[in-house]
C-alpha positions in Angstrom: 5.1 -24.0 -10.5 2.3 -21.7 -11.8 1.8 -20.2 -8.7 5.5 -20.0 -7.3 6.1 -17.9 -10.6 2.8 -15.6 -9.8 4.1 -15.1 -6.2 7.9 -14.4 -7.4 6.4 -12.0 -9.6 4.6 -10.6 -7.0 7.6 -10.1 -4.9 9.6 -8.3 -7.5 6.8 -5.9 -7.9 6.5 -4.8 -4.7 10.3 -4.5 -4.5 10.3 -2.1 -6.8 7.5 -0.2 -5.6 9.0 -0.4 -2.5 12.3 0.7 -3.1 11.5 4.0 -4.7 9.4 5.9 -1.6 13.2 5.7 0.1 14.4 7.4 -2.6 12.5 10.8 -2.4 12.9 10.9 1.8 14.7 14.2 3.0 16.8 15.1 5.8 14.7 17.4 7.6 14.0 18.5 10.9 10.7 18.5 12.5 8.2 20.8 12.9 8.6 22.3 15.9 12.0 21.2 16.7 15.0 24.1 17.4 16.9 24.5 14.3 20.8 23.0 14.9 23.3 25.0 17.3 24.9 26.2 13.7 22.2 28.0 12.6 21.3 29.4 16.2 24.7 31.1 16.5 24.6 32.6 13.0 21.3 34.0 14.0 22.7 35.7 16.9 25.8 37.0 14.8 23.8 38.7 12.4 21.5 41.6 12.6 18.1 41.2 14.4 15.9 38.5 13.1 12.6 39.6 11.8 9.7 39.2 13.5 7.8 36.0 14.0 4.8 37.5 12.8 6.7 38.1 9.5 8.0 34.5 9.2 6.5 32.1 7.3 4.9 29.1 9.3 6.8 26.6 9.3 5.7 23.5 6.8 5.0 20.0 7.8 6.9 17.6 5.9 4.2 16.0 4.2 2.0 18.1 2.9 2.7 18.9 -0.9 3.6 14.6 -0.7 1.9 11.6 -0.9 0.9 9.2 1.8 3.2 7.0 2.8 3.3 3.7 0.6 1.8 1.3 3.4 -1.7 3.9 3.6 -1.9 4.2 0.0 -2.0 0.9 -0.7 -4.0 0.2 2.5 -6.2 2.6 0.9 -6.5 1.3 -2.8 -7.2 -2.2 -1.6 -10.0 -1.1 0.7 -11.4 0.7 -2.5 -11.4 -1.9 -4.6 -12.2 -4.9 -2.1 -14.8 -3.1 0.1 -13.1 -3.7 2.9 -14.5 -3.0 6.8 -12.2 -0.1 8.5 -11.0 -2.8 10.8 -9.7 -5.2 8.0 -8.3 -1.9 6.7 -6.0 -1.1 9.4 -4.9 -4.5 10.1 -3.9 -4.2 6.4 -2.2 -1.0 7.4 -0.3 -2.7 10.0 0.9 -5.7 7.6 2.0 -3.4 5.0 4.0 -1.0 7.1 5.7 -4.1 8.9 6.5 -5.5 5.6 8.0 -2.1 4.2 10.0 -2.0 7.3 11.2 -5.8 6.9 12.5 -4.8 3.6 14.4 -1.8 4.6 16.0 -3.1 7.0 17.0 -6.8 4.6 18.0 -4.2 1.8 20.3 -2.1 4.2 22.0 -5.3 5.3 25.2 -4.8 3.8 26.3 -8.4 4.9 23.7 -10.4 2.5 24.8 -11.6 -0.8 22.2 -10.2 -3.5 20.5 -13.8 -3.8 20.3 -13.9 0.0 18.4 -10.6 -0.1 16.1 -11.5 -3.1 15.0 -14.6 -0.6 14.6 -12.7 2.6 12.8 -9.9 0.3 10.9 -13.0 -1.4 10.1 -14.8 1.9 8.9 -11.4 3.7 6.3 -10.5 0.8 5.3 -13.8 0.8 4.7 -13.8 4.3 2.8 -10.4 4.3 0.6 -11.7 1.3 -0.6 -14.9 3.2 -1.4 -13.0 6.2 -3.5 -10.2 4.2 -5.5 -13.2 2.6 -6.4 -14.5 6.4 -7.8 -11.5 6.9 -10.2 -11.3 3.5 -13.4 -12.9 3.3 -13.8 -15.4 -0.1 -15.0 -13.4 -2.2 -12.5 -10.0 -1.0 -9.7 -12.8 -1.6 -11.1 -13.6 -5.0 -11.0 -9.8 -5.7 -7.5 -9.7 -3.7 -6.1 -12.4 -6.9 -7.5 -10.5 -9.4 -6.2 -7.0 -8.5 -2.3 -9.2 -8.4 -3.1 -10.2 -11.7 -3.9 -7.0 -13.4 -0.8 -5.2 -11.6 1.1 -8.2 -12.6 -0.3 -7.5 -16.2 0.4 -3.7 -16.0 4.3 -4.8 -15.0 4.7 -6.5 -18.0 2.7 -4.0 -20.1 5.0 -1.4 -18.8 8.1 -3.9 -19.0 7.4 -4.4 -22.8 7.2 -0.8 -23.4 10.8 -0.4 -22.4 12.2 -3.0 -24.1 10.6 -1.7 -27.3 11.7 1.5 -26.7 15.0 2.8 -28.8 18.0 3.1 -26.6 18.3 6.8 -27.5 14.8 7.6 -25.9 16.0 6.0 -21.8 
């Protein structure tokens, strides 16, 4: 019971942290790519462009951002469990199939919110046995240790906003 409650805990977490990198995505074309037929014809309507040399280069989409979720944590976990650059991207690879798992089960219009807290449930589970497979003992010992602090932090953070006044949300 003990550990079906640590693992549903679990779960929820990375929900959460899971859900919000969607959340700040934007709708922007590549670098590189033309700009849409719109914009083109505009162009040409108007007086001459400037220059390219006077242009600003254009900005890759990720640089004033973070890393995507799946290297973060890839990267936090190899940190703190020492782990080999294989183990590491093997890690990688779990976490990003995961997070794609779960954004396609949360799009899924067609699932009741308890199906979806399952499939979310049964997915994380999944990932989480297959990233212990890959950890030696005592990495998997650090691995349990590192869910139990976050899982402590949740709460910690939890509490806080319970005790906080409603005026103050």
């Amino acid at each position: 019971m003990r550990l079906f409650s640590s693992s549903l805990a679990l779960g929820a977490a990375l929900f959460f942290a899971l859900s919000g990198g969607a959340a700040f995505a934007q709708d922007q074309p590549a670098a590189g790519s033309p700009p849409p037929a719109s914009a083109q014809t505009s162009a040409q309507n108007t007086q001459a462009a400037p220059p390219p040399a006077a242009q600003a280069p254009p900005v890759p989409a990720m640089q004033n951002r973070r890393a995507p979720y799946p290297q973060r944590l890839a990267r936090t976990l190899a940190k703190r469990l020492s782990l080999t650059p294989g183990q590491e991207s093997k890690i990688e690879a779990i976490l990003a199939a995961r997070q794609q798992q779960a954004q396609s089960i949360r799009a899924d219009a067609t699932l009741t919110p308890r199906e979806r807290r399952i499939s979310l449930r049964g997915i994380f589970q999944n990932s989480d046995r297959r990233i212990k497979a890959i950890l030696t003992y005592p990495q998997r010992q650090q691995y349990m240790l590192w869910k139990q602090e976050q899982r402590a932090r949740r709460e910690q953070r939890k509490q806080q906003q319970s005790d906080a006044p409603a005026g103050n949300l």
